[in-house]
VEXTOR-537752 format. One line per field, with one value per residue: x, y, z of N, C-alpha, C in turn; residue number from 1; residue in three letters. Coordinates in pm, whole numbers. Atoms other than C-alpha are relative to their C-alpha. Layout:
residues N
n_X: c(X;...) .
n_Y: c(Y;...) .
n_Z: c(Z;...) .
ca_X: c(X;...) .
ca_Y: c(Y;...) .
ca_Z: c(Z;...) .
c_X: c(X;...) .
c_Y: c(Y;...) .
c_Z: c(Z;...) .
num: c(NUM;...) .
residu: c(ALA;...) .
END
This chain:
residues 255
n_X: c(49;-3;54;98;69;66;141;82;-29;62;94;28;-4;100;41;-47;5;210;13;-106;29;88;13;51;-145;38;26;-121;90;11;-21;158;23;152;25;96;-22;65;13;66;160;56;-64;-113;-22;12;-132;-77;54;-78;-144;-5;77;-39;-118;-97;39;-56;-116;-38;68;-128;-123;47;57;105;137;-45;124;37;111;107;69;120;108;-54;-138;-83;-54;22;-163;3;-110;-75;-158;-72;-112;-91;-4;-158;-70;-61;100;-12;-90;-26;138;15;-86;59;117;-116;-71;121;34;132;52;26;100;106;61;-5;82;-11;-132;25;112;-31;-22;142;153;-68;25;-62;-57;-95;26;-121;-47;-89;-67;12;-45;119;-62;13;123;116;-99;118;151;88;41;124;53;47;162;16;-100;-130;-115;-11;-108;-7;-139;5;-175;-74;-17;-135;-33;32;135;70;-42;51;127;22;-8;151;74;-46;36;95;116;76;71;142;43;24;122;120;16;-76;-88;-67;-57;-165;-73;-163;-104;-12;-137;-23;101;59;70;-94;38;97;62;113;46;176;93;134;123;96;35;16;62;-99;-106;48;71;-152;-65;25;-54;-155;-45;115;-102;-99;-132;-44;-17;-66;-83;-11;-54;-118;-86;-86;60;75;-86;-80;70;-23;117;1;43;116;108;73;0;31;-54;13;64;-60;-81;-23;33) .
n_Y: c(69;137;-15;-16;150;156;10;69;132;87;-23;101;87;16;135;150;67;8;93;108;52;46;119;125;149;88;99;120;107;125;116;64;117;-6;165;81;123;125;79;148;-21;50;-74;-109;-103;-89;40;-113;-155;9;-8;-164;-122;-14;-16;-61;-149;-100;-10;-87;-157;-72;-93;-146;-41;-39;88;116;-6;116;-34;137;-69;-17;154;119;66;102;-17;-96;-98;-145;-122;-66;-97;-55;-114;-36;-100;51;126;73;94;190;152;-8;61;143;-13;-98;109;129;-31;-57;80;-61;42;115;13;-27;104;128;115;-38;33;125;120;95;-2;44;-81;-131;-109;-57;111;-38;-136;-42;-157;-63;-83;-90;-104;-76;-100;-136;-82;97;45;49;68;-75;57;-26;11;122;32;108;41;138;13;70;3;32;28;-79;36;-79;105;-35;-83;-97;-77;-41;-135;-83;59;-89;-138;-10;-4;-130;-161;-41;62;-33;-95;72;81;-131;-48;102;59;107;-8;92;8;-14;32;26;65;109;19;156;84;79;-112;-96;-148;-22;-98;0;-83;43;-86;8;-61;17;191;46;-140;-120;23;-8;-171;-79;73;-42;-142;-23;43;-62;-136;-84;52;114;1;-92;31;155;47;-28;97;23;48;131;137;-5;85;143;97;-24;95;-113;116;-102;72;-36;-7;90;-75;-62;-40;-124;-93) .
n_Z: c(119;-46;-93;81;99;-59;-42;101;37;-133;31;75;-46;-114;27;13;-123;-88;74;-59;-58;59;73;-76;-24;24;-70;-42;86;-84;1;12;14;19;17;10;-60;53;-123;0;-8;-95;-137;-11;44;-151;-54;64;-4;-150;-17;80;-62;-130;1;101;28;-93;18;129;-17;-133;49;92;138;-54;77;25;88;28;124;97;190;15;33;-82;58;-58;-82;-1;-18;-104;58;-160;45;-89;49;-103;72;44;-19;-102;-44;37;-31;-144;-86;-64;-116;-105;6;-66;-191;-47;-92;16;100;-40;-119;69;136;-39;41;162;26;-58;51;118;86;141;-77;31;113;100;153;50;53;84;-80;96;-17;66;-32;15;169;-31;17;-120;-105;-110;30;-35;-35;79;-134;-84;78;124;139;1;16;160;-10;148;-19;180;23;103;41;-46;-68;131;30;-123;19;72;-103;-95;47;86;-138;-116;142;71;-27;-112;-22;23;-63;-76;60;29;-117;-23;-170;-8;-159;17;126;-60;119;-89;-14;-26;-12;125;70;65;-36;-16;-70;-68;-63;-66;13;-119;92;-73;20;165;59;-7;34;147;69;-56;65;152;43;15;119;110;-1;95;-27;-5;128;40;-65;45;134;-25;50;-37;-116;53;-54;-197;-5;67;-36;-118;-138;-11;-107;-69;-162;-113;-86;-100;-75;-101;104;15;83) .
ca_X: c(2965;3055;2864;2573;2628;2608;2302;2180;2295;2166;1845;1826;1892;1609;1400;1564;1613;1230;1166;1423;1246;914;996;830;1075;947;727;957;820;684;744;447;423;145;87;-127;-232;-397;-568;-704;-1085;-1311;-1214;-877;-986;-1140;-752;-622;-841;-751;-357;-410;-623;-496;-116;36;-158;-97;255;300;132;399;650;483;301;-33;-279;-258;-528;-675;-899;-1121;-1189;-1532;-1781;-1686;-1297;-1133;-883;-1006;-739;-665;-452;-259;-66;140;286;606;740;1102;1309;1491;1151;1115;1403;1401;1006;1094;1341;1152;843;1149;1198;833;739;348;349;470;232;-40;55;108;-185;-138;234;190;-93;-18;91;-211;-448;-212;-424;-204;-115;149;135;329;478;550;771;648;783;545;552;662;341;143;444;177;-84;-402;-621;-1039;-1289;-1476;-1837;-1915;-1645;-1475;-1139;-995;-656;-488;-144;-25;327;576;702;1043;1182;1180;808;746;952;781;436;544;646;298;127;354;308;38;-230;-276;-400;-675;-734;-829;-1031;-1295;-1284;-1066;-950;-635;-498;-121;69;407;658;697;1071;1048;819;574;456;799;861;539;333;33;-215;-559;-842;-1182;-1539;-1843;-1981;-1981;-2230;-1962;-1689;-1842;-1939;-1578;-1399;-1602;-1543;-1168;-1201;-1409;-1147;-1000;-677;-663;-699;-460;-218;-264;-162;179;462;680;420;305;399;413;153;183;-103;-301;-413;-748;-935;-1201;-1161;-1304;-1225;-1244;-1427;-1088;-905;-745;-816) .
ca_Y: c(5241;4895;4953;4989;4694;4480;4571;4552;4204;4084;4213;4021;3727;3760;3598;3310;3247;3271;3060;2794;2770;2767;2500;2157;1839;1591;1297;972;683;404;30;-176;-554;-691;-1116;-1353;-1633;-1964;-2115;-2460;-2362;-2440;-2358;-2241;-1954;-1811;-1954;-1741;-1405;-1431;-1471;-1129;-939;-1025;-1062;-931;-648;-475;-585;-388;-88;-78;-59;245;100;253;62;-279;-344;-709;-794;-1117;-1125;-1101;-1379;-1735;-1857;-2185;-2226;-1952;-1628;-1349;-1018;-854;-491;-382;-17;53;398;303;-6;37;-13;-325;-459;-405;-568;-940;-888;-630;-911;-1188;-968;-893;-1075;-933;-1047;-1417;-1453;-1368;-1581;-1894;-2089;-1988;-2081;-2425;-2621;-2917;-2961;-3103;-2830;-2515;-2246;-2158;-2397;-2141;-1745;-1539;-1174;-927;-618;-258;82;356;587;944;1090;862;862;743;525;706;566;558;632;375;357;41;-42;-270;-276;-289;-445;-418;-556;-419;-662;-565;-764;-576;-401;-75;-88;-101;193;348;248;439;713;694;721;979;1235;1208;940;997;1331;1159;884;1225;1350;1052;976;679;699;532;372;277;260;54;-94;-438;-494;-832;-1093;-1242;-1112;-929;-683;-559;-240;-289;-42;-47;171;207;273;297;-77;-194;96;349;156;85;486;581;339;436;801;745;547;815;1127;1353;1330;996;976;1181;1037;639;757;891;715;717;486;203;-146;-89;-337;-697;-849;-713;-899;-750;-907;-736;-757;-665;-543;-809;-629;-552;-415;-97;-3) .
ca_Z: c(-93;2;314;84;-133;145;259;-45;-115;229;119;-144;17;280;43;-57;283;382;81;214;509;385;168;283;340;94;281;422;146;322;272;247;317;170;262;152;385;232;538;594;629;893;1299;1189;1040;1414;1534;1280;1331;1724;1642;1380;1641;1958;1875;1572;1514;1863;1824;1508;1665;1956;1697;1519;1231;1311;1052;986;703;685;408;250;-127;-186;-186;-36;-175;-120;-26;206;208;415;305;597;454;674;616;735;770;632;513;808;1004;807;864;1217;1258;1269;1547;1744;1737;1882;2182;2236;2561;2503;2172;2280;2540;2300;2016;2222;2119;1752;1802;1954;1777;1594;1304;1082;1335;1219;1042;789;442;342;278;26;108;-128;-23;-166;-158;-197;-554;-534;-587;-307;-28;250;268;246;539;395;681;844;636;448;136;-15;-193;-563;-551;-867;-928;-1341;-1455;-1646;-1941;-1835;-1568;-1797;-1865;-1488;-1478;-1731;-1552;-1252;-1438;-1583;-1214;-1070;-1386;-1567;-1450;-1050;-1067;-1336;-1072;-827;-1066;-1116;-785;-813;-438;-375;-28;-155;-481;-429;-689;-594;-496;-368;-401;-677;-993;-1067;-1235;-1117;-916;-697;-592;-393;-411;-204;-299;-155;-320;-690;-795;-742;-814;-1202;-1238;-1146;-1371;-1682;-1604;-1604;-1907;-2117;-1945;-2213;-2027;-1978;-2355;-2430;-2170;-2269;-2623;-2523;-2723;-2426;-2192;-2476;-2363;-1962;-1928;-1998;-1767;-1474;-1149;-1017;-660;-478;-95;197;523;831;1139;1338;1025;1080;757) .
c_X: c(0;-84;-127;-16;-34;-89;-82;-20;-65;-132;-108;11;-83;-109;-6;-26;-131;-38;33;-52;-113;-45;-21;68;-100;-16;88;-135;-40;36;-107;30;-158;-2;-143;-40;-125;-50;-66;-175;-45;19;134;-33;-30;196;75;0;39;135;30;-48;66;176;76;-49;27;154;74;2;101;91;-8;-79;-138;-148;40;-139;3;-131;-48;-20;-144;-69;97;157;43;146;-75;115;26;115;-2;76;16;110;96;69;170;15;73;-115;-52;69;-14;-152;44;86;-52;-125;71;-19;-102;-73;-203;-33;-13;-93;-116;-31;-2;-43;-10;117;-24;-109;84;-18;-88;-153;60;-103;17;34;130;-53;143;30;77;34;37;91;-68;55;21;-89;-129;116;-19;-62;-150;-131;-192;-73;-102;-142;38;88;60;79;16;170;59;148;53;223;21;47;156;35;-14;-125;-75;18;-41;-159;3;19;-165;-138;57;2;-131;-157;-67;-93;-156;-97;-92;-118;-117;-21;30;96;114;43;197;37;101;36;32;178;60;-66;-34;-9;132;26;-181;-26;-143;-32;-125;-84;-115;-87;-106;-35;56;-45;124;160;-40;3;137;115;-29;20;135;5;-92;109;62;140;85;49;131;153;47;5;162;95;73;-56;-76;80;80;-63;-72;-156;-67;-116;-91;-108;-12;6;-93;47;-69;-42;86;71;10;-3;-81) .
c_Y: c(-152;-60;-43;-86;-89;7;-66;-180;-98;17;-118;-151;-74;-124;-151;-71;-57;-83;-150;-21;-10;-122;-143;-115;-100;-131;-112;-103;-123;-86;-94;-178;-61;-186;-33;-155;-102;-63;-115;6;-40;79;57;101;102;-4;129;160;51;53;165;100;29;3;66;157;146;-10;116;118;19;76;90;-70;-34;-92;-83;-21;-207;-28;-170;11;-37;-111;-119;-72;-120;-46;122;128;119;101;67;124;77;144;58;109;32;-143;-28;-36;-129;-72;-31;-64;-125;-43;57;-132;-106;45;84;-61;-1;-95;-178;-104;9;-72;-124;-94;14;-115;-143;-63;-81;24;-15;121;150;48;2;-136;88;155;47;157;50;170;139;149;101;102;138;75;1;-76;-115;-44;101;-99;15;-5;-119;-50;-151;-1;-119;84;-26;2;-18;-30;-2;-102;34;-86;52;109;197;32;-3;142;93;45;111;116;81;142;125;148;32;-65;6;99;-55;-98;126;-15;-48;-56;-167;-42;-56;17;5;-25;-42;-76;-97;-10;-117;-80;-64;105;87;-15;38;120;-85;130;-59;134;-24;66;-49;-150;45;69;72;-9;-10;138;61;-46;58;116;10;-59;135;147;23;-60;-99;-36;4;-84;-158;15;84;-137;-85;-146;-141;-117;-4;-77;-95;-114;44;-135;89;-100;125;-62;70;10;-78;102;79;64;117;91;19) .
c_Z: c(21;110;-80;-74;39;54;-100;-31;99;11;-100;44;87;-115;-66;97;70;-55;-10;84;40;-58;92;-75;-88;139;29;-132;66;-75;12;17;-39;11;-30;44;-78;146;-38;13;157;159;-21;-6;152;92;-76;-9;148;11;-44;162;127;41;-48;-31;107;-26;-98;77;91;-58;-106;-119;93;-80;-46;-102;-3;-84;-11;-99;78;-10;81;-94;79;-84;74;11;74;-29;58;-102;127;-34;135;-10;-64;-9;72;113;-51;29;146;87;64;169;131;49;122;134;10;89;-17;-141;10;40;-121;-149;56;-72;-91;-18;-22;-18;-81;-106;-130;70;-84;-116;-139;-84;0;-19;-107;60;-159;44;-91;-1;-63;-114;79;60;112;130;93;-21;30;104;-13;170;8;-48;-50;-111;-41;-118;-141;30;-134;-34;-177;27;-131;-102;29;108;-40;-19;148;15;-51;20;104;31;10;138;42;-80;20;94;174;14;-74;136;148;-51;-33;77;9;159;33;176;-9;-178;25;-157;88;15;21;15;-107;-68;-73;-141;22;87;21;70;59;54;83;-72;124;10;-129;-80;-54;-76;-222;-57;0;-143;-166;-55;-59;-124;-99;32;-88;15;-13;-151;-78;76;-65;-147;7;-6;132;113;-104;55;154;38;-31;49;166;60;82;115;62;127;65;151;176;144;97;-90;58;-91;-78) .
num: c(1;2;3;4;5;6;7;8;9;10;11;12;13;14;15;16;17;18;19;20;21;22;23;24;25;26;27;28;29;30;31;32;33;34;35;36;37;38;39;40;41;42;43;44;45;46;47;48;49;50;51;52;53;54;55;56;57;58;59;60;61;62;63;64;65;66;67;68;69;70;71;72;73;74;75;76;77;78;79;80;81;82;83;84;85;86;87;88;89;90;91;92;93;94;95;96;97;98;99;100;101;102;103;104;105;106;107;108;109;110;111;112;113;114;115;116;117;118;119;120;121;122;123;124;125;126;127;128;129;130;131;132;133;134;135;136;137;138;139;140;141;142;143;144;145;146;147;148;149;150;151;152;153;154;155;156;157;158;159;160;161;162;163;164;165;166;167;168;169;170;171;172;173;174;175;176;177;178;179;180;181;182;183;184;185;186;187;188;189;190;191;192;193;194;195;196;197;198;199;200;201;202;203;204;205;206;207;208;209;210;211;212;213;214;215;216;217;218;219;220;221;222;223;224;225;226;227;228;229;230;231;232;233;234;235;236;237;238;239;240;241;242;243;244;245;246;247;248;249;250;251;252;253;254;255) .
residu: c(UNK;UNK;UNK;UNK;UNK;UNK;UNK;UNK;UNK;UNK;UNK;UNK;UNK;UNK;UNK;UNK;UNK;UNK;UNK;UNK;UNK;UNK;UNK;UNK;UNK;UNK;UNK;UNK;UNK;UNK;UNK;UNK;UNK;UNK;UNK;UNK;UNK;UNK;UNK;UNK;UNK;UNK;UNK;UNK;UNK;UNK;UNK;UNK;UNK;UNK;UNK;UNK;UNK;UNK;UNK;UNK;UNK;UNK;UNK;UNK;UNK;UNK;UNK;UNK;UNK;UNK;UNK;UNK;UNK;UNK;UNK;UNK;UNK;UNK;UNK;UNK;UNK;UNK;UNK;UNK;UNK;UNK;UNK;UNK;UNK;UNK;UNK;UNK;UNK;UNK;UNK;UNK;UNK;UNK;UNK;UNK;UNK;UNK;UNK;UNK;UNK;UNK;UNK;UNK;UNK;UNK;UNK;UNK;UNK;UNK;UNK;UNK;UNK;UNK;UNK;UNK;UNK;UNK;UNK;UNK;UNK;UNK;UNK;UNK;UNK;UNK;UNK;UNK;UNK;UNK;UNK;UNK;UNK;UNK;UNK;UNK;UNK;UNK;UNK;UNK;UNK;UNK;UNK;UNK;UNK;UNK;UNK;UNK;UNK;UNK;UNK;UNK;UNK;UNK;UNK;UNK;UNK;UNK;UNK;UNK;UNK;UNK;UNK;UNK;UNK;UNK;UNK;UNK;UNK;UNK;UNK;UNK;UNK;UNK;UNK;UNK;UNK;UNK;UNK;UNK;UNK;UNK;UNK;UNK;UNK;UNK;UNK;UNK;UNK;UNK;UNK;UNK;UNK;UNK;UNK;UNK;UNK;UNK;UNK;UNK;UNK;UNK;UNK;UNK;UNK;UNK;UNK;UNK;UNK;UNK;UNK;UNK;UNK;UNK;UNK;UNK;UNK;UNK;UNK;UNK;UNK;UNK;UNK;UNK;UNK;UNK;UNK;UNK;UNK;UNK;UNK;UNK;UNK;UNK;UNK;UNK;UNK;UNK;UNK;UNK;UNK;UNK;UNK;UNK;UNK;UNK;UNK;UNK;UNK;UNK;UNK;UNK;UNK;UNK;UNK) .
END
């Protein structure tokens, strides 16, 4: 009889067990750097597309981050600006870039003449960096294939820590799957952690052009769901003021 119960019992157990190792390991969340360089105009900016293409960007790739995305807003800007994201696949691969870069003899060699220009010739005015971490729902960066697009970067602040929170609730419930469904495409969603803008989330989306991007937008605003979703008590007052530039992707961009 006992003989018999433990079969039984070990029976039962089979599929738990199968189920257990079935079950799929939630994704690692990436880390996202996203800068913004201010350059001086003119011949820097070839000085500056050189230093991206020929230095930093292989560098990265040695130490695993596979797409380096570089972008332009749209139309002619001055200052002119350039937006580098860099996804990393952990904060301990972040921490561990600027160092790995130090003791990169390849990379050295390759920024030289970046490094070493004078002071009033240097590229760069100043850049800013802001330090993401990717939502639940959108672990990974999604990388868009290679046709013609440009970029909707959209950066949503909080008037409190709390209604970011409640923001990225928003995204990882209810509102991504909408963004699916109207063909709102997204590349990353991150919660900003360190940088400008705080409390704040940035995401960025892809579209064919402007056409597409208009027909998409109006769907999502006209969706049932959405409706239905943006009148949920628990999600009023998550968004205080958004930040909204159209880019484009620079000809060596990885993404």
């Amino acid at each position: 009889m006992k003989r018999r119960q433990f079969v039984a019992s070990s029976l039962l157990a089979v599929p738990a067990l199968s189920e257990a190792k079935a079950a799929k390991p939630a994704a690692q969340k990436e880390m996202y750097e996203f800068r913004t360089y201010q350059l001086r105009g003119g011949g820097a900016v070839s000085v500056f597309d050189k230093y991206l293409r020929e230095a930093l960007i292989p560098a990265l790739n040695r130490q695993g981050v596979k797409t380096v995305g570089v972008f332009r807003e749209m139309g002619k800007t001055e200052p002119p600006k350039v937006y580098v994201l860099i996804p990393h696949t952990s904060a301990e691969a972040f921490g561990a870039s600027g160092a790995k870069l130090a003791a990169d003899t390849a990379y050295q060699q390759a920024s030289n003449e970046y490094q070493t220009m004078a002071p009033d010739k240097f590229p760069v005015v100043r850049y800013t960096s802001s330090i993401l971490s990717a939502f639940d729902a959108l672990p990974q960066l999604i990388v868009p294939g290679k046709s013609d697009r440009i970029f909707e970067l959209r950066t949503y602040e909080g008037y409190s820590e709390d209604a970011v929170r409640r923001k990225v609730k928003m995204f990882n419930v209810d509102e991504l799957p909408i963004f699916y469904n109207v063909k709102l495409n997204p590349v990353f969603f991150g919660e900003i952690v360190a940088g400008e803008h705080m409390p704040a989330l940035t995401y960025m989306l892809v579209f064919k052009d402007m056409a597409e991007r208009d027909a998409n937008w109006k769907q999502f605003s006209a969706n049932a769901d959405w409706k239905r979703v943006s009148q949920d008590p628990q999600y009023a007052n998550t968004v205080s003021n958004i930040i909204r530039v159209f880019l484009e992707p620079v000809a060596y961009s990885q993404i």
